[in-house]
N, C-alpha and C positions, 0 to 999 in steps of 0.2 A: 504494500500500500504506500503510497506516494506521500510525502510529507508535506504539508504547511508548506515547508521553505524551498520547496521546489515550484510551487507553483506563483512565487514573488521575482519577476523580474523587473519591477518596478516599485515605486509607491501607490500608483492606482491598483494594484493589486491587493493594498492592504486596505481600500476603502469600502470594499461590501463586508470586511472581516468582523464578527464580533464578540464583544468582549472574551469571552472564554475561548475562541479560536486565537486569538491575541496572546494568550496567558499560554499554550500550547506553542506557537508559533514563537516567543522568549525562548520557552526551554529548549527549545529547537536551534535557535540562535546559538546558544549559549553553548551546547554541544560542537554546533560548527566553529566556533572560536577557538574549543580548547583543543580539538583533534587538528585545526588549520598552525596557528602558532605553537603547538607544542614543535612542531616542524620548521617553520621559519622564524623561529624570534618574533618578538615584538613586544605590543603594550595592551597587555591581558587585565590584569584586573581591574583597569580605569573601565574598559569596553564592558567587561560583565556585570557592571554596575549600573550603567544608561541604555540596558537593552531595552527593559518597558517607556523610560523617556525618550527612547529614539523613536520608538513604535508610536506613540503617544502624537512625538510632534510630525509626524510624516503622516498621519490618521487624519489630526486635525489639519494642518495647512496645505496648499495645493504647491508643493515645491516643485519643478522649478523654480516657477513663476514668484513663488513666495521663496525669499532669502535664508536659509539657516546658516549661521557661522559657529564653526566651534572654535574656542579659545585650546591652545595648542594644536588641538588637532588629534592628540593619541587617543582620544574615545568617539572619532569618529568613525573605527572599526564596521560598528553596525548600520550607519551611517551608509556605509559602501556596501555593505550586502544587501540593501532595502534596494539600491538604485540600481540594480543592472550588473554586480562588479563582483556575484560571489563565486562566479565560474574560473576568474582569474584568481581565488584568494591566493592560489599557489607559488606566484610568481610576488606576494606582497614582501615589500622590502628589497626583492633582488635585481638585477642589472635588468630592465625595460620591464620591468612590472609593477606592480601594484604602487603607490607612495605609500609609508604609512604614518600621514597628516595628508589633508584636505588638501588637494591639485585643481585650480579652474583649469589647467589642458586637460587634466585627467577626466572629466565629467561636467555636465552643466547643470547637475546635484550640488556641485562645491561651490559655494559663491564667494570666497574667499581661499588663498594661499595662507594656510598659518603652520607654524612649528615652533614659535617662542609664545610667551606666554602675556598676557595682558593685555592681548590688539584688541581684541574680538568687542567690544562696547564702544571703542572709537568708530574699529570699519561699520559695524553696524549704524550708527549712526549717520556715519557716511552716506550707508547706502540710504539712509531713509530719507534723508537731506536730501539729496539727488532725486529721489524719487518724487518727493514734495515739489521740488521746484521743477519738475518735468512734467509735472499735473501726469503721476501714473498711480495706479492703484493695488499697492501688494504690500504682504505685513514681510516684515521683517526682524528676528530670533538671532540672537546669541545665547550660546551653553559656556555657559564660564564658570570653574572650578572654584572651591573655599581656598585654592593654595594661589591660584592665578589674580583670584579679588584679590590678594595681599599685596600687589602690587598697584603703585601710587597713578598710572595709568589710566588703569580702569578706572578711578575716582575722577582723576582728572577729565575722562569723558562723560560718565555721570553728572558732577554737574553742570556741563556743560548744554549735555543732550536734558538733561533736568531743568534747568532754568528755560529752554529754548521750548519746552513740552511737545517736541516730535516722537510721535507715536511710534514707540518700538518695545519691543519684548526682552528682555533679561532673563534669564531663567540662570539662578545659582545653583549650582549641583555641590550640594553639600555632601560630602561622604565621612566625614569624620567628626560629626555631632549627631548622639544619639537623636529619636523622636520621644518629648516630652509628653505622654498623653495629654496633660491636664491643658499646657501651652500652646501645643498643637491643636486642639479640640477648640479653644477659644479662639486662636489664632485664625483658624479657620473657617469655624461660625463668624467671623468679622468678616474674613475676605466675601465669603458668601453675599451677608448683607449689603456692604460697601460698593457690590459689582452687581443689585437685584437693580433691573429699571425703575420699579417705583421708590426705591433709593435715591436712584440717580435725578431721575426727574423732579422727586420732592427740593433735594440738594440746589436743584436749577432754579424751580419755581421759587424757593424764599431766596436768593440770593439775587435775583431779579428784581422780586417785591422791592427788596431793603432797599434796593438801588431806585425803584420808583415813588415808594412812601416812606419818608423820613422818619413816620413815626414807630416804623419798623426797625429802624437800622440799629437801637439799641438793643432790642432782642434778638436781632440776626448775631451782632457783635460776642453777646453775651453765649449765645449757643454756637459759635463758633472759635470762643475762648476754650471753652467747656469742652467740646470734642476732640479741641488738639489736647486738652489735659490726662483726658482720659486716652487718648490714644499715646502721649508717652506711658501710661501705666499698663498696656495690654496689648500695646502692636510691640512684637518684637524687631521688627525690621525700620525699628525709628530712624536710622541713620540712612536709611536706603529712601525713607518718606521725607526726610530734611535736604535729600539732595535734586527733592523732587520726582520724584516714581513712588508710582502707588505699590504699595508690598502686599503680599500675597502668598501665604504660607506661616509657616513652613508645612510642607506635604510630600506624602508618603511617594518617595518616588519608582517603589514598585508598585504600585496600583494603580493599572493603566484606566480603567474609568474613574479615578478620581483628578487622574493627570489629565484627562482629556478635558472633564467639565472645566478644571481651571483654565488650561486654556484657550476653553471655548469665552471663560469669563473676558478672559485679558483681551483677544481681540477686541471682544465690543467696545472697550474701556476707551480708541482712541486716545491713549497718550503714553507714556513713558511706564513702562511699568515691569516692576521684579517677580517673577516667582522663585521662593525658596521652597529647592526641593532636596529632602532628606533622601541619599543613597548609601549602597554599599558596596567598598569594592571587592572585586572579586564574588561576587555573589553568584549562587548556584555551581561555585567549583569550589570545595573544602579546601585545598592548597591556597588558592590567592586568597579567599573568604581568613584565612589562619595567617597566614603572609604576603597583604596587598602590598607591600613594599618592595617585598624583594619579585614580586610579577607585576611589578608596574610597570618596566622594563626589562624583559626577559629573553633570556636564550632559546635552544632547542630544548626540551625537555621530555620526558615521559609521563604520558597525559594520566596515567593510569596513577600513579605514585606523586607525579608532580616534583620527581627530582631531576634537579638539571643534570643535563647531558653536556659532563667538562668539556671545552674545549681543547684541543691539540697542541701541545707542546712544549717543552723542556720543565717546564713548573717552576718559570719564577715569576717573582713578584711581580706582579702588573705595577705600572710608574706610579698610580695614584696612591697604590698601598705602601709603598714603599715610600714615598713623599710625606704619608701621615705618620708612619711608624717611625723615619727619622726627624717628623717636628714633635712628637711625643717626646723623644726621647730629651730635643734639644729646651722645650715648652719645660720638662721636669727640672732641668740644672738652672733655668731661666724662668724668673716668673712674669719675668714683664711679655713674652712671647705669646700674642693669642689667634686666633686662627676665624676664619670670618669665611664664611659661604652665604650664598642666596638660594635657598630654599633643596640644596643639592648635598644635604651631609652626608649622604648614602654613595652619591654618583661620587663623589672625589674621598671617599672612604672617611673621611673626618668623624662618622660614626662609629668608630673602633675605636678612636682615641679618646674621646671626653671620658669621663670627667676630667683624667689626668692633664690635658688640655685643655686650656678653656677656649669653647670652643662656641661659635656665634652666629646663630643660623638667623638672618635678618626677613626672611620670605623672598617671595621672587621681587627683587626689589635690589638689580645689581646697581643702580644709581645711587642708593641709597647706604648700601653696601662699600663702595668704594669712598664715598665723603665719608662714612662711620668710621671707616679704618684712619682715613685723614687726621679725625680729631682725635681717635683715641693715640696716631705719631704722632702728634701736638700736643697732647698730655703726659706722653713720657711711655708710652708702651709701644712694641715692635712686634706690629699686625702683620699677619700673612692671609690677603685673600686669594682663595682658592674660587676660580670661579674655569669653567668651562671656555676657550676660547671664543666660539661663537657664542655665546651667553655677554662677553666683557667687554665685544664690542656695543652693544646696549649704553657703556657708563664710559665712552669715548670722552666728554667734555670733563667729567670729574676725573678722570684720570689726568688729563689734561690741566686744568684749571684747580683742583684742589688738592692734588696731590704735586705734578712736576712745577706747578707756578712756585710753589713756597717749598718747593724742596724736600718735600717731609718725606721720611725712609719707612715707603710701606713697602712691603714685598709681595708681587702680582707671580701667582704662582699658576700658569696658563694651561690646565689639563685642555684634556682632549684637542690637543693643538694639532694642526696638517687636518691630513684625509681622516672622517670617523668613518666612513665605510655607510652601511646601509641605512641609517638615518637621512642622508639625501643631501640637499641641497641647503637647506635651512639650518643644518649644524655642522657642515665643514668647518672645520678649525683653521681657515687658511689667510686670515685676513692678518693678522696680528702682528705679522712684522713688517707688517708696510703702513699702518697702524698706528704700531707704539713707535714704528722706527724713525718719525719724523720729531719726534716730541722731546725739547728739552731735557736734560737732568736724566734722562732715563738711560740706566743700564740694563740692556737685554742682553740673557744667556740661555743657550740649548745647550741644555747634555749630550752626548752622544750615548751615555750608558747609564746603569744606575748608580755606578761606584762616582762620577762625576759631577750626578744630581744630589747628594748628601755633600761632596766640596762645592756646589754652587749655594747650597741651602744655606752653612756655615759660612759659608763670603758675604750672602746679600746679607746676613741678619745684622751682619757688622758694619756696612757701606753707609749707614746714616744719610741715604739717598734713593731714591723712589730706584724700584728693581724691576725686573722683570723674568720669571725663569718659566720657557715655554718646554713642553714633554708629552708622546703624544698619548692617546687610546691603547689600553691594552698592553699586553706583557712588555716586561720592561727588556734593553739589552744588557748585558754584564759584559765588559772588556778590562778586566784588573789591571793591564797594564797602563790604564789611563790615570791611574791614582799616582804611577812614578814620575808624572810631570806637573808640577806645583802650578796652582790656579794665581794667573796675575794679573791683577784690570786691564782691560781690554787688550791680551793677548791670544794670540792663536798658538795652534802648538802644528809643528810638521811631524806626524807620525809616523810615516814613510818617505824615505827618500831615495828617489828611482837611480838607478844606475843609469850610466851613461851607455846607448845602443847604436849610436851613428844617426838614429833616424829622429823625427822632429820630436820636442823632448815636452812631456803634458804633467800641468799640477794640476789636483782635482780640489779645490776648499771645498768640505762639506760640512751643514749646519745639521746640528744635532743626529735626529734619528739618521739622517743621510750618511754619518758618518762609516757605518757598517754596511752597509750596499758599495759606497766608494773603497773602503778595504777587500771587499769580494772581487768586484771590477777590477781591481788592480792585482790580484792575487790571481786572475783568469789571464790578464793580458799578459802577465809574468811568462805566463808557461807559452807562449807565443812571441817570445822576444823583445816586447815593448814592456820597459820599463818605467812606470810614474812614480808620482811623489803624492801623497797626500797629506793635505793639513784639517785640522778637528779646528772649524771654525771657533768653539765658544762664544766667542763675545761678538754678535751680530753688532754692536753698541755699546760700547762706541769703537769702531772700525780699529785692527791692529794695522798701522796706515806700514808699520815698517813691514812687517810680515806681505803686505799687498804691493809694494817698492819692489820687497826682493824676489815675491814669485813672477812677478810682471815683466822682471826686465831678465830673470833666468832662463824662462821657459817660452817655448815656441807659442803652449796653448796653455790658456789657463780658464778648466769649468769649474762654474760653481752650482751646488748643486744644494734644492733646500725645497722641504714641503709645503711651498706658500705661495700665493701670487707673484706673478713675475713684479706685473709692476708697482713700482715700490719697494722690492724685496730688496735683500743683500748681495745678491749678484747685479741689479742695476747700479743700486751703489756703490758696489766697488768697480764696474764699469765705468763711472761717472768719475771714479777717483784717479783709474789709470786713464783715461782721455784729460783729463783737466793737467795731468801731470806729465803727459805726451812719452809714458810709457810704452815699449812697443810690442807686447805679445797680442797676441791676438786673444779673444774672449767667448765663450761659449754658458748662455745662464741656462742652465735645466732648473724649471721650476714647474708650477701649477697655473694653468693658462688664467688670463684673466675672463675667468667665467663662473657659473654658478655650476657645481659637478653632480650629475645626477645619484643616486644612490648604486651601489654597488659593494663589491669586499674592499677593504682597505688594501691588501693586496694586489685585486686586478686593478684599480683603481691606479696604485702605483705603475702598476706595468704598463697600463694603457699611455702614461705619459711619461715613461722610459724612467721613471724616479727610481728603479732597481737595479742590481747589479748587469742584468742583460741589457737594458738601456742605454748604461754608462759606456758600457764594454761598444756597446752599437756608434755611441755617438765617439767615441776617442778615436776608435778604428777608422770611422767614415772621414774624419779632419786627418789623420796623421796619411793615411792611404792618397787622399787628397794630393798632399803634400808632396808625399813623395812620386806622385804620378806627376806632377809642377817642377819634377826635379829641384827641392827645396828642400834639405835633410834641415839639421838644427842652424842656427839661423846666428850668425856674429855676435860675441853679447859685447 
């Protein structure tokens, strides 16, 4: 017998559904989610929480036409199975398939691009704006998270869309506050009355009166002192009614005919208005229902047990763990050392460390985050914010402006920095040193290994000047012999130094992780006769200008090679350094093109733009071959 969810390839297909086919067609859902990501990864227990809220609002509004946006985007899983997209779920996350966050190419179900968090009440507004002044007629929904409202964004568009009263829908998805009967029961007997027409209409008619019989306007005044009194004593969602949106809730957000009546309420209401709705995440799967955090973002796993399926290889420490374990370590001999993330203590490990740590999770609020670290190095303590690379570009101006203006020595500790692989386009880590590399006062550092990341940790925490130490996603590298060359401001260190072969003679700088792909590269071309040199960038910033003099004017070719936009990067830069100085080698930047990179493995992702050993080896061979075809061996120095 055919299920419910085979016969949904749209949302008009959930409109003759009812309620108890609905409650069926959930758990139906819910099964396809855990049997589909336990195989590709993804973000599980946010989805199995808004499965009846997704059902809910796709029941009630006529989407396309009508806008839904979800804030981040990782629970718009169900989302994509309702619209036409659960035939592909298989390719979700991987190289030309599914996104997993919301795509306008991807469908004209998404009406918004999101993967960070806190847009979703501005674009909404947006769109409603535009639609106002276009004289067109369609409601338009945001789903926005209890961890995403933390962020000072969303307020900042509330009151804005609040003061201006354009009709649009909110909808909080709370999943981390239980349901009060007593609060909820009255809460909701208000919303009820508050959205009945003969409510609304009585509301209209004396407010009218007062305005036309004066002898009115003291009694209007008097009952409309009175009901805002009583409504801070019994609306919960006061602060949401002071920014102008009418609130509504909180409500049960597995209970798809109570979800619908609400918001069948809030269309009619024409104007700004919240529903709060109480979820759970992980729900209907024991594992994430027990552990929504650790399947908020999840790997492959086995759906049956709910234990992840390790990844491959050598078993060491991933960079993030290893970054928290040596600032515990450095946090305990140091008290003034504290550690600050935006709403991520889990993603950059900082949850292993507290309490020994004091450790400072400020919400999604990396603006807020980076001036906080500001003043606590203006009060005498030596912050380390750990914030995700694409995440820190968010707090561009306060890094900028309250931290490198006044010199204060916070230390920007840039996980998930380069390629993160199947997350997509929205959390490349690749902007950062083209970024921070223009901005006063800032020393930026890549490890090439872990043993190098513990001597840059122990540099910046001393430098009494705004830092920077970028490292990427995922298991760390170890090279011990990187610890026999003493860490010195802004130097580079030459790790290899090529023998001389007759034929034209190549220095490789490579920044950070690149540095062990360029050791391969040259360990391949060995066995082939061509000898290079490699140098372990370290210090993108401030430039080791002597290190860049003497590889410039030694060597025939000199690449550099780094996981981040070209332009702007450290190979421009030091481009820009040997042309101003009429240096004469020639120059070759492998980097990451200046584009947004679609989702894929971190892996191929590198190979596709030669960032790997077979890359390098491709592009030294194609320049020296060159060369020597030109009858041009090594070149007069």
């Amino acid at each position: 017998m055919a299920s419910i969810l085979d016969r949904i390839n749209s949302p008009a297909d959930l409109k003759g559904l009812n309620d108890e086919e609905l409650k069926v067609l959930a758990k139906e859902i819910r099964r396809f989610l855990v049997s589909h990501v336990s195989k590709t990864g993804g973000h599980l227990s946010s989805n199995l929480g808004v499965v009846e809220l997704t059902l809910a609002l796709q029941q009630v509004f006529d989407t396309p036409r009508d806008k839904i946006i979800f804030d981040v985007g990782h629970q718009s899983y169900v989302n994509k199975i309702l619209t036409g997209r659960k035939d592909r779920f298989d390719t979700l996350r991987k190289k030309d398939g599914l996104s997993g966050f919301p795509k306008m190419e991807e469908s004209e179900y998404d009406a918004f691009d999101t993967g960070h968090a806190t847009t979703s009440i501005s674009a909404a507004y947006g769109y409603a704006k535009a639609r106002d002044l276009r004289h067109e007629d369609y409601n338009v929904v945001c789903v926005i998270g209890d961890g995403s409202i933390t962020g000072g964004m969303a307020y900042e568009a509330m009151n804005n869309a609040g003061k201006d009263k354009t009709p649009l829908i909110v909808v909080l998805n709370d999943n981390e506050m239980s349901i009060n009967h007593n609060v909820g029961s009255m809460a909701h007997h208000l919303s009820r009355l508050r959205t009945r027409k003969s409510y609304l209409a009585g509301k209209e008619t004396l407010k009218k009166a007062a305005a036309r019989y004066p002898v009115i306007r003291p009694l209007y005044k008097v009952l409309d002192i009175a009901k805002k009194r009583l409504k801070y004593l019994l609306v919960p969602g006061i602060i949401f009614e002071e920014l102008g949106f009418t609130y509504l809730g909180p409500v049960d957000g597995h209970d798809i005919k109570v979800l619908k009546e609400v918001l069948e309420q809030a269309k009619k209401l024409k104007e700004p208005v919240l529903i709060h709705v109480i979820t759970r995440k992980g729900k209907g799967y024991r594992p994430a229902q027990e552990h929504p955090t650790r399947f908020h973002g999840v790997g492959p796993f086995d759906p049956k047990t709910g234990e992840l399926i390790p990844p491959s290889g050598d078993g060491l420490s991933c960079w993030a763990s290893y970054l928290a374990g040596t600032l515990k370590e450095m946090a305990v001999k140091d008290p003034t050392i504290v550690a600050i993330t935006a709403a991520m203590k889990k993603g950059t490990c900082l949850d292993r460390i507290a309490p020994d740590c004091r450790v400072f999770d400020v919400g999604i609020a990396e603006e807020h985050a980076v001036t906080f670290a500001a003043g606590m190095a203006a009060g005498g303590m030596k912050p380390f914010v750990v914030i995700y690379s694409s995440f820190l570009q968010r707090a561009y101006d306060q890094i900028l402006h309250d931290v490198c203006l006044p010199r204060l020595p916070v230390v920007f500790a840039v996980d998930h920095a380069g390629v993160v692989g199947e997350d997509g386009e929205t959390h490349q880590g690749m902007f950062d040193l083209a970024f921070l590399g223009h901005m006063p006062n800032m020393t930026i550092m890549a490890p090439s290994c872990l043993e190098e990341l513990d001597s840059m940790m122990q540099y910046a925490v001393e430098l009494k000047s705004p830092c920077a130490i970028r490292y990427p996603k995922g298991e760390g590298i170890s090279l011990p012999k990187m610890s026999s060359y003493p860490l010195e401001k802004g130097r580079s260190v030459m790790i290899r130094q090529g023998g001389k072969t007759g034929g034209p003679s190549v220095c490789l700088l490579a920044v950070g992780a690149m540095v062990r792909p360029a050791l391969d590269a040259a360990d391949e071309l060995e066995k082939e006769g061509r000898s290079l040199s490699v140098v372990n960038v370290r210090f993108v910033s401030p430039m080791d200008r002597d290190m860049l003099t003497r590889v410039f004017t030694e060597y025939d070719l000199v690449v550099t090679i780094e996981d981040g936009v070209k332009t702007g990067g450290y190979g421009m830069r030091a481009a820009a350094f040997a042309k101003e100085n009429g240096l004469p080698a020639d120059i070759a930047v492998m980097a990451l093109p200046d584009a947004f990179i679609p989702q894929d493995t971190r892996c191929h992702t590198l190979q596709e733009f030669g960032l790997d050993a077979r890359g390098i080896v491709k592009k030294v061979k194609a320049y020296t071959d060159r060369r020597i075809q030109e009858g041009g061996g090594a070149h007069e120095k």
